[in-house]
C-alpha positions as CSV (number, residue, x, y, z in Angstrom):
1,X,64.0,16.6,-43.7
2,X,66.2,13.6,-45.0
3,X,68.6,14.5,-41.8
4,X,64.9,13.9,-39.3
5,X,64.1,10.9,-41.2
6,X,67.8,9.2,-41.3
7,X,67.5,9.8,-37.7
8,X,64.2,8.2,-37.0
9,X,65.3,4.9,-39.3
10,X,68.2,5.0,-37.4
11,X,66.1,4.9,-33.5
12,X,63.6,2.2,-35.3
13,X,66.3,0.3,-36.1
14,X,68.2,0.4,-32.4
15,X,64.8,-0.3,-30.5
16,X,63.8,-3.1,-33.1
17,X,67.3,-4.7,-32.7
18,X,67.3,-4.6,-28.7
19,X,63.7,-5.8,-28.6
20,X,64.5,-8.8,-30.9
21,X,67.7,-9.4,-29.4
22,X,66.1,-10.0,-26.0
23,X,63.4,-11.8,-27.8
24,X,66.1,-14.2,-29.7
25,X,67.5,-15.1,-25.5
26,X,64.0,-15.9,-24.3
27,X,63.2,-18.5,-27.4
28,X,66.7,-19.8,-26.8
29,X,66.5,-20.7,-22.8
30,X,63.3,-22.4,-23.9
31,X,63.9,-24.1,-26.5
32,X,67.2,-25.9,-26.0
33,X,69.3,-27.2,-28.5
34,X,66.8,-26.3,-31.3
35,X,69.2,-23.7,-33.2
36,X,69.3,-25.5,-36.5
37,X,65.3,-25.5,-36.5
38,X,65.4,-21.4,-35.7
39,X,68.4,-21.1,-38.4
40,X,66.0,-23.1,-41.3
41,X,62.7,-20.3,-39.9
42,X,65.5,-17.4,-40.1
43,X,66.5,-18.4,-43.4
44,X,63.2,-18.5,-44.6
45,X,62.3,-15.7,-43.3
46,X,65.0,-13.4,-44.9
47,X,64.0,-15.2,-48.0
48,X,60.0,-13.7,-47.7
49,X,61.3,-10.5,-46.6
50,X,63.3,-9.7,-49.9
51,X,60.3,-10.2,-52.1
52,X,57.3,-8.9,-49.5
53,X,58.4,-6.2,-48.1
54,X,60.2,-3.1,-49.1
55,X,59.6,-0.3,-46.8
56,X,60.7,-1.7,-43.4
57,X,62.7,-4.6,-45.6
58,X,65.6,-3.8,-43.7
59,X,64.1,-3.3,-40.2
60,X,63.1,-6.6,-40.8
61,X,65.9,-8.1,-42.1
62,X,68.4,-6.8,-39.2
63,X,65.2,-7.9,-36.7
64,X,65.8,-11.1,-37.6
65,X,69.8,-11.3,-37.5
66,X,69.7,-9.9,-33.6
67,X,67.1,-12.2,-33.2
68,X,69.2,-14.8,-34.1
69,X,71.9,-13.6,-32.3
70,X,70.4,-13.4,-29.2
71,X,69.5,-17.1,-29.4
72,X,72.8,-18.1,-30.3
73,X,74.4,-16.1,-27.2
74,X,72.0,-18.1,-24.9
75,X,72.9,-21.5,-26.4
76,X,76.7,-20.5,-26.5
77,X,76.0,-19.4,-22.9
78,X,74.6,-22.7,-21.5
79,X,77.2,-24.6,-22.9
80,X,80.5,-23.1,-22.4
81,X,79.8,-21.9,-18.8
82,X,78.1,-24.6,-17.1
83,X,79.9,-28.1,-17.8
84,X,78.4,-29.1,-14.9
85,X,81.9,-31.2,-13.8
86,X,80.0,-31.2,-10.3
87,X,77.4,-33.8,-11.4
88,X,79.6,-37.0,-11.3
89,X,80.0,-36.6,-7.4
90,X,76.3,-36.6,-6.5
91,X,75.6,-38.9,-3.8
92,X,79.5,-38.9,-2.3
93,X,80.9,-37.6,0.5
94,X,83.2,-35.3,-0.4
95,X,85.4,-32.6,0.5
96,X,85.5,-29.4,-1.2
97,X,86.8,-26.1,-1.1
98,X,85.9,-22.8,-2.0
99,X,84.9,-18.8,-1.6
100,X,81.6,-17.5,0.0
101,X,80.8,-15.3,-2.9
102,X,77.8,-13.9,-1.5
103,X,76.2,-12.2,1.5
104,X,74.5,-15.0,3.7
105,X,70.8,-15.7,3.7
106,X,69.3,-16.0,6.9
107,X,65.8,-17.2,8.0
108,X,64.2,-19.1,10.1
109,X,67.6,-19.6,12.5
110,X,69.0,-21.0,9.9
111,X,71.6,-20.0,7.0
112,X,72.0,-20.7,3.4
113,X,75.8,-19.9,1.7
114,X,76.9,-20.1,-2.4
115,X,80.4,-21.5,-2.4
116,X,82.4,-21.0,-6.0
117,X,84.0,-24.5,-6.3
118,X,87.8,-24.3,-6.3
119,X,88.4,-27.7,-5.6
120,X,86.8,-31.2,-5.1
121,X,89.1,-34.0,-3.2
122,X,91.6,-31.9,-4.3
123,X,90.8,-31.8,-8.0
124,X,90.8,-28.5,-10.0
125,X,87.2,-26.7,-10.7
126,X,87.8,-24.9,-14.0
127,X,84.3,-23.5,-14.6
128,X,82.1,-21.0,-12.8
129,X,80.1,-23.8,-10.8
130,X,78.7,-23.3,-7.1
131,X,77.1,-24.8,-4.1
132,X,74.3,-24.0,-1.8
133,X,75.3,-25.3,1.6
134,X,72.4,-25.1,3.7
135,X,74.0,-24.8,7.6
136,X,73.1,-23.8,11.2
137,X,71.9,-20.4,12.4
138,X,75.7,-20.7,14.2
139,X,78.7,-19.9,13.5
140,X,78.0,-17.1,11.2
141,X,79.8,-17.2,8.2
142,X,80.7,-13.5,5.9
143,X,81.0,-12.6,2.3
144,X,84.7,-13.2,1.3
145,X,85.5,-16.1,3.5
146,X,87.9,-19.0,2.4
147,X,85.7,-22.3,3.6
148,X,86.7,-26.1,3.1
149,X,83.2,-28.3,3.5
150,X,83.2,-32.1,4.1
151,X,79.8,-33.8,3.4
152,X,77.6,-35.1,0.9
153,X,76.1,-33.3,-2.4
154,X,73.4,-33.9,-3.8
155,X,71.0,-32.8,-7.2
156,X,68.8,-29.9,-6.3
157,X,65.5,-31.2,-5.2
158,X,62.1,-30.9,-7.1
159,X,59.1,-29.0,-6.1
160,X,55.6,-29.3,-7.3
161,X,55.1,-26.1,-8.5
162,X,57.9,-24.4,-9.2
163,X,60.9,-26.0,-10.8
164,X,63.9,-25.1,-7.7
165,X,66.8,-27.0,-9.7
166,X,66.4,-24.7,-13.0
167,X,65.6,-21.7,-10.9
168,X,69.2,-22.6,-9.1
169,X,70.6,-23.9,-12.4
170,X,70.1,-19.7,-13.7
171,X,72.4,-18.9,-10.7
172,X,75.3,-21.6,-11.6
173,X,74.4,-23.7,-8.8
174,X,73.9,-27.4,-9.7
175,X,74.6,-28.9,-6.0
176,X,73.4,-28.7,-2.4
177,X,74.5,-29.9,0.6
178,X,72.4,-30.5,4.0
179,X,74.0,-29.6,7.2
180,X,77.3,-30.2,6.0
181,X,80.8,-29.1,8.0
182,X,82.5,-26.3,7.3
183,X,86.2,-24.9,8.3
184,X,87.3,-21.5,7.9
185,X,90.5,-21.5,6.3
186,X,90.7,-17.6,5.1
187,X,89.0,-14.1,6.1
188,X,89.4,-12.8,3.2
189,X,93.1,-12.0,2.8
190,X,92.6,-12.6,-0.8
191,X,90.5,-10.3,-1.6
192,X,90.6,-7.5,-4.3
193,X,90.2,-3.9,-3.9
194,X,86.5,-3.9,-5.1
195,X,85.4,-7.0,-3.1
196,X,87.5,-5.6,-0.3
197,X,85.5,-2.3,-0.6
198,X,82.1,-4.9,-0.8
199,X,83.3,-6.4,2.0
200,X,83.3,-3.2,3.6
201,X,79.7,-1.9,2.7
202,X,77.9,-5.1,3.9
203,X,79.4,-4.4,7.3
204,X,78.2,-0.8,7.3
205,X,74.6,-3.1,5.6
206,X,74.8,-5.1,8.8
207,X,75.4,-2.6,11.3
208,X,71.9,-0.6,9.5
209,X,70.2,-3.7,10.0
210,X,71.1,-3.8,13.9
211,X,70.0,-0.7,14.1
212,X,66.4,-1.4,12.4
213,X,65.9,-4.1,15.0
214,X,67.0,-2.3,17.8
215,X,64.6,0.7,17.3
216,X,61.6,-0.9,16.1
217,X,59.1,-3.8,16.6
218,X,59.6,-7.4,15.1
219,X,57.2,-7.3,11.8
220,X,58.2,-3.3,11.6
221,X,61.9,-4.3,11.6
222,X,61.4,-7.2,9.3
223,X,59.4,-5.1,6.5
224,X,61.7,-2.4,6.9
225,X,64.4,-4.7,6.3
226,X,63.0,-5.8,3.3
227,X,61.9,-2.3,2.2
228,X,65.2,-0.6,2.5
229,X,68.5,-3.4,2.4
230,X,66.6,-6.2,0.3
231,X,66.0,-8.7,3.2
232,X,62.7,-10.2,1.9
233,X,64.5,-13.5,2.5
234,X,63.9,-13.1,6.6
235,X,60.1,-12.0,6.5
236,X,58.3,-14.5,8.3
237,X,55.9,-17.1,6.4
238,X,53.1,-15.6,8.2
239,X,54.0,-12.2,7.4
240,X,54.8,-13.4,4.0
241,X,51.3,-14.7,3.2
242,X,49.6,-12.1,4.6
243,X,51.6,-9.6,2.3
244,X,50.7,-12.0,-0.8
245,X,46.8,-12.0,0.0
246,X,46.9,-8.4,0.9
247,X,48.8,-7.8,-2.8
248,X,51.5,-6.1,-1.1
249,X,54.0,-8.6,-1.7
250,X,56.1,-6.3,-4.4
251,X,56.6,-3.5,-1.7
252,X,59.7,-6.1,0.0
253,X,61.6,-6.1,-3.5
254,X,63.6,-4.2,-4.8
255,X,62.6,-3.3,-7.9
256,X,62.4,-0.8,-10.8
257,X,59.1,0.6,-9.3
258,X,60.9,1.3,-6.0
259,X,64.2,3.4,-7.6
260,X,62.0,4.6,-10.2
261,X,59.6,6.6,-7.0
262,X,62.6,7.8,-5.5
263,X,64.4,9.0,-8.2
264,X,61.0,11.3,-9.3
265,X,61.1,12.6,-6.2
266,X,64.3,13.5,-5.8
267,X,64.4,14.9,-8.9
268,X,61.3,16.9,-8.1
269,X,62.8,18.1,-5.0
270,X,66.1,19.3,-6.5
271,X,64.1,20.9,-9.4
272,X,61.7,22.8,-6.7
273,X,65.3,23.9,-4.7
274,X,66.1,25.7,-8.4
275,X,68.4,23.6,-9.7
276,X,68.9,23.2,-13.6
277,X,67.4,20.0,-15.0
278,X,70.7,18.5,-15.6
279,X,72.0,19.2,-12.5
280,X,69.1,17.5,-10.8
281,X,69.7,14.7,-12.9
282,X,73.4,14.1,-11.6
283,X,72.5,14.8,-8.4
284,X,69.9,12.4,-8.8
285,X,72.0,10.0,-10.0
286,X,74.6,10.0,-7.2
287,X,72.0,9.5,-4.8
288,X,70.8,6.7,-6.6
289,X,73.8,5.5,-6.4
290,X,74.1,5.7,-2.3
291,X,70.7,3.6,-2.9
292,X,72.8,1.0,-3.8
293,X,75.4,1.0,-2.0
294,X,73.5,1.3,1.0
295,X,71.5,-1.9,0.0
296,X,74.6,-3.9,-0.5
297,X,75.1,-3.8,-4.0
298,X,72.7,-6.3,-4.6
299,X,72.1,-7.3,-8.2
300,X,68.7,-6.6,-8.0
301,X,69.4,-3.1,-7.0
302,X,71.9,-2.8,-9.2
303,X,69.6,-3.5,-12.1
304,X,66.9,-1.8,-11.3
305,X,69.2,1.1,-11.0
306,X,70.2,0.9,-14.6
307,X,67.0,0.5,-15.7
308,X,66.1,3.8,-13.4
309,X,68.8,5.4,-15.2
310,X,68.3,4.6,-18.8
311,X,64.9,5.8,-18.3
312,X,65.7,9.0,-16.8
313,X,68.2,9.7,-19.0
314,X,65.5,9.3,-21.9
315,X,63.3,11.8,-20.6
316,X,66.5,14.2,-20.2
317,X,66.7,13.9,-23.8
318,X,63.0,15.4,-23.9
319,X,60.8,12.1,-25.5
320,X,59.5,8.9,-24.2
321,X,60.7,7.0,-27.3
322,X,64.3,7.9,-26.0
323,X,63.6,6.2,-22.7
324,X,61.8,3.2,-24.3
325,X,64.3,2.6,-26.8
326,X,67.5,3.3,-23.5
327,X,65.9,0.7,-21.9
328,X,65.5,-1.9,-24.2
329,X,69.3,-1.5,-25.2
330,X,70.0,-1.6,-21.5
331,X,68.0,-4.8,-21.1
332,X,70.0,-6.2,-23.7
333,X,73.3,-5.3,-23.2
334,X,72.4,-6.9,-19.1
335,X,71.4,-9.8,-20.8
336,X,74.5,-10.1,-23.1
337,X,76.8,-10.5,-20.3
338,X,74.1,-13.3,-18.9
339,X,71.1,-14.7,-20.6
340,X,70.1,-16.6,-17.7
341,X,68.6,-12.5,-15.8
342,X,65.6,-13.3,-18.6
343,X,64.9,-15.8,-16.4
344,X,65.1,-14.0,-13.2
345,X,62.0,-12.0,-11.6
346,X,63.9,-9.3,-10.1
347,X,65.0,-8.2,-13.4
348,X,61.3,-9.1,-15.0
349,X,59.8,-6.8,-12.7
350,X,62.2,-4.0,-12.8
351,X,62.7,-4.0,-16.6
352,X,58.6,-4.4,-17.1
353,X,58.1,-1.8,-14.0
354,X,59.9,0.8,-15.7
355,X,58.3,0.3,-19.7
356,X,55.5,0.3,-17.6
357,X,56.3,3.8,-16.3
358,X,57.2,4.8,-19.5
359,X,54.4,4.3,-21.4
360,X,51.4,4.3,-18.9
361,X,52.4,7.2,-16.8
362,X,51.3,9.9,-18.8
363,X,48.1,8.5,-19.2
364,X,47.3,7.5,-15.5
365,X,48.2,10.7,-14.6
366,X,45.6,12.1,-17.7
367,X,42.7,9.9,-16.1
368,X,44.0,11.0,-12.4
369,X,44.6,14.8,-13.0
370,X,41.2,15.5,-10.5
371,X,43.6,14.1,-7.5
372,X,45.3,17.1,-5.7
373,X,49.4,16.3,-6.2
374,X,49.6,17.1,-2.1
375,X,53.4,15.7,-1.8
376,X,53.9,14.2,-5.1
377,X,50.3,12.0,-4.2
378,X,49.1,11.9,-7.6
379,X,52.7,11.3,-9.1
380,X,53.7,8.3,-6.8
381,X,49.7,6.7,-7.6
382,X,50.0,6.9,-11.2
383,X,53.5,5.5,-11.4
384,X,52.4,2.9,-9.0
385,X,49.5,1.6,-11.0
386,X,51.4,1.9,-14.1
387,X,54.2,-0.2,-13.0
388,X,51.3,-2.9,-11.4
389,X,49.8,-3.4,-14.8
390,X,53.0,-4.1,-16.7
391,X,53.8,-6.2,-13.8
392,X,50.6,-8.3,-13.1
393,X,51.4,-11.6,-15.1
394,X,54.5,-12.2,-14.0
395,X,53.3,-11.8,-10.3
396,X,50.8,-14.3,-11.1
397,X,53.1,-16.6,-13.0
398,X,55.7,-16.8,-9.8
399,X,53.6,-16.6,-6.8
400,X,50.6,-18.6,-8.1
401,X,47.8,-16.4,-6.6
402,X,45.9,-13.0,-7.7
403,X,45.0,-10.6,-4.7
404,X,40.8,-9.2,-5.4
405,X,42.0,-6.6,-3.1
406,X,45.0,-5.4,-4.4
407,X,43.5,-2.1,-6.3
408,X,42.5,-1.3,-2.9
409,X,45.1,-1.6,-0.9
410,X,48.1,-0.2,-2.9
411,X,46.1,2.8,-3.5
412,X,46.3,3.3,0.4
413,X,49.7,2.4,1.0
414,X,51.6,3.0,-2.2
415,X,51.5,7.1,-2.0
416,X,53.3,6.2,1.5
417,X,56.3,4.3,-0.4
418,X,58.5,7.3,-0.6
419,X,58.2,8.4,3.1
420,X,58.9,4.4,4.4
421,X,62.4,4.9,2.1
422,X,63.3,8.0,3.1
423,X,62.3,7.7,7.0
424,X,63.2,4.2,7.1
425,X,67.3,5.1,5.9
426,X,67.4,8.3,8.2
427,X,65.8,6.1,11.1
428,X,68.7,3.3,10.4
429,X,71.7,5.7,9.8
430,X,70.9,8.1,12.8
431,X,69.6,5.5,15.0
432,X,73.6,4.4,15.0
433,X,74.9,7.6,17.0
434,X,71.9,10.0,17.4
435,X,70.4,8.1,20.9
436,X,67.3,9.9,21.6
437,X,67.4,12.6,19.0
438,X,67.0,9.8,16.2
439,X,63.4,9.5,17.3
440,X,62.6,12.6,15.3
441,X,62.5,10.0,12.2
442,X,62.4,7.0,14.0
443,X,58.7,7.4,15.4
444,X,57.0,8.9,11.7
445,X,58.5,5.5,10.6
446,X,57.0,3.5,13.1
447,X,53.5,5.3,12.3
448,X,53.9,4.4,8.8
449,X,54.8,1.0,9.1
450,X,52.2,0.6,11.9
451,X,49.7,1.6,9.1
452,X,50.8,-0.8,6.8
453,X,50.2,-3.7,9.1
454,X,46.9,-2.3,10.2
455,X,46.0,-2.3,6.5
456,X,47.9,-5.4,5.2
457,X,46.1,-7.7,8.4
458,X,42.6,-6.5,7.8
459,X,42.6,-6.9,3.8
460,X,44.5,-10.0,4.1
461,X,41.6,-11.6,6.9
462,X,39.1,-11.2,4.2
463,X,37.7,-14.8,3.0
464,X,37.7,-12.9,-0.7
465,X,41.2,-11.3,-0.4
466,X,42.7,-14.0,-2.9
467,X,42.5,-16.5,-5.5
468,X,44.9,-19.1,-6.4
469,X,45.7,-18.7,-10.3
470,X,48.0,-20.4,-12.6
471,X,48.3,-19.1,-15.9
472,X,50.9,-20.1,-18.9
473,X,53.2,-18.3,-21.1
474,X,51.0,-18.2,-23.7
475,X,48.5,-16.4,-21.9
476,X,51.3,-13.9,-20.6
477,X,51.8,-13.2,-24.6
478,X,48.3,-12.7,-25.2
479,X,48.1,-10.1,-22.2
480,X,51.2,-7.9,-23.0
481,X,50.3,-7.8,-27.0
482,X,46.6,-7.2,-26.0
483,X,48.2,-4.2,-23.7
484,X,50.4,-2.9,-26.3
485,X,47.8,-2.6,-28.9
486,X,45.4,-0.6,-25.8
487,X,48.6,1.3,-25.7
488,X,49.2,2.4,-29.0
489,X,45.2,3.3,-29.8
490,X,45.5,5.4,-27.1
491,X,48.8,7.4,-28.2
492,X,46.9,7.5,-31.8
493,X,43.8,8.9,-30.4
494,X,45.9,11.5,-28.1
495,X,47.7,12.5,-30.8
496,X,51.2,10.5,-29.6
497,X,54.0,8.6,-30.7
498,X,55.2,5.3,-29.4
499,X,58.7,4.1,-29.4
500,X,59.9,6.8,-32.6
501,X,57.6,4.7,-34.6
């Protein structure tokens, strides 16, 4: 008994840390050079906790320190990383040089690169700054490429609306440049191993992408893009909107929702071909892992990968309060490295998409039991919605608009997620050598995608499809503690526990 109970402090104590540590790096990107104020309230706070409480003193107590710590590392992160030498040369014509450390955004025939700063008229760059050189659809420029740009730089413009200079600021960009020249000066001879091997998969990324637009239709190729290799950047405005008033939006990012489909059904499938639980688990895994590379290694991928993983592991262990508290350590450890992915909405949606898996699933699929589970159907719609309602505010808070018809249409197309990934990558990767026979997964594809727009178009042409919203953070607070307490009545009245507590 004392052994169970050590053991349970012990799992309160790593999921209260996390939480508070993640907590501590969202009060500190916010509230900017205010640590002496947080130090008095922690100080006090310690102080209350010694004569107050005594059961969960401790809890409390070593809350508060990772709390504090994770408002420190944010602090300690926006000073020593970003000096921001860049800044003095705003308004100049200069001449810099640098590394295109990033695969290059195009849309709309044009193309946007991030250059890490080497050099400015031949001075020394010390820190991690970068540029966003906005340039012609041609020449193309590649990941990996040695590039010397003349031209001026300039402070990130203001939008109303949404703050562009802070939402580049989280990325270590502080300058950008307008059609500025650029020289190729290296192909990448310098190059490690692991960028080499980068290098490599965004070719094999690029020749999949040739392939999607040879085979299928303009929107299908674009949402398939988007779907599959992360290229929501080339959807079109108009196919953009009417994604965003059709609530289907999410569907052409990556995020925790999409690895956390696949990696049920794969791990369905491998447990229905007789395989041990473990060994579906591995096997899961190194798929998962072909998911990303496939993708490009994209961060958010990557993270919502992790976050996949932390939450399957969890269940492997045989509760949900291991998976809650793996991904909240996850979450923090990712944000350890860098503070600034609080701020970033693929990881939002991927870290909230998968607690909302965790804790929501089993009851969606309680109130949806009635639904035949016809190829996983029930599954893939309770997942869905769960991962929707953890998600809903911060879809609000970044694209400024609520979709009425949203329930509606990701009940219809949602279920049909798993068959776009797994059609959509066998259509790209056989429609590179297979010629004729690659129509065999090609043309279920193209039925599903045509679906999608039939559905998408007709919701979307509804005067009542949407409403512009704008909501605060406040009211983002309210919403999550409101759902959290929902949460935990529930697990009370069905005899559950939440989080080991």
């Amino acid at each position: 008994m004392f052994v169970k109970s050590g053991n349970a402090f012990a799992a309160k104590i790593i999921f209260c840390s996390g939480l508070s540590f993640v907590i501590g790096i969202f009060f500190g990107l916010i509230l900017r050079n205010a640590f002496w104020l947080i130090g008095s309230v922690f100080l006090f706070l310690v102080l209350v906790s010694f004569f107050l409480l005594k059961k969960s003193k401790w809890v409390f107590i070593i809350s508060l320190i990772f709390f504090s710590m994770g408002f420190m590392r944010a602090e300690c992160f926006q000073k020593d990383n970003f000096e921001k030498e860049v800044e003095k040369f705003f308004g100049a014509e200069v001449e810099i040089s640098g590394i295109i450390i990033k695969e290059p955004d195009i849309n709309q025939g044009s193309q946007k690169i991030i250059v890490k700063l080497e050099e400015i008229n031949n001075q020394k760059i010390a820190t991690q700054e970068r540029i966003l050189a906005f340039v012609p659809f041609y020449p193309r420029y590649e990941y990996g490429q040695s590039v010397e740009i003349s031209g001026k730089i300039e402070k990130p413009p203001e939008f109303e609306g949404f703050d562009y200079r802070e939402y580049l600021f989280r990325q270590g960009i502080f300058a950008v440049s307008f059609s500025p020249e650029i020289k190729i000066i290296g192909n990448g001879n310098h190059l490690s191993l692991s960028q080499r091997f980068f290098q490599g998969i965004l070719a094999m990324k690029n020749k999949l992408r040739e392939s999607i637009y040879r085979n299928f239709s303009v929107n299908s190729s674009l949402l398939l893009g988007a779907i599959i290799l992360g290229d929501k950047s080339r959807l079109s405005p108009e196919l953009e909107e009417t994604l965003n008033k059709a609530g289907i939006r999410h569907l052409t990012a990556i995020s925790g929702m999409h690895v956390m489909i696949l990696m049920n059904i794969l791990m369905l499938g491998f447990l229905g071909l007789g395989l041990w639980r473990k060994q579906a688990f591995f096997l899961t895994i190194i798929f998962i892992l072909f998911f990303i590379i496939f993708t490009g290694f994209q961060a958010s991928t990557i993270r919502a990968g992790i976050m996949g993983f932390l939450y399957l592991f969890g269940q492997i262990l045989g509760r949900q309060s291991d998976s809650s508290r793996a991904i909240v350590f996850g979450a923090a450890v990712m944000l350890a490295f860098n503070p600034f992915l609080l701020n970033n909405i693929g990881f939002q949606l991927s870290f909230l998409a998968v607690l909302g898996i965790n804790y929501l699933f089993p009851i969606f699929s309680r109130w949806l039991r009635r639904i035949p589970n016809f190829l996983e159907l029930r599954n893939v719609l309770a997942m869905s919605l769960a991962a929707q309602i953890f998600t809903l505010p911060i879809l609000i808070s970044n694209f400024g608009y609520i979709s009425l018809v949203a329930p509606i249409t990701n009940v219809l197309i949602l279920p049909l997620l798993p068959f776009i990934l797994v059609f959509g990558f066998l259509s790209a990767l056989f429609g590179l050598f297979a010629g004729i026979f690659a129509l065999i997964f090609i043309f279920p594809c193209w039925l599903i995608l045509s679906y999608l727009q039939i559905i998408s178009n007709f919701f979307a042409s509804l005067a009542f499809s949407s409403i512009s919203l704008k909501i605060s953070w406040v009211w983002i607070i309210f919403y999550y503690l409101f759902l959290s307490y929902l949460i935990i009545r529930w697990k009370k009245d069905h005899r559950f526990r939440i989080a080991g507590f």
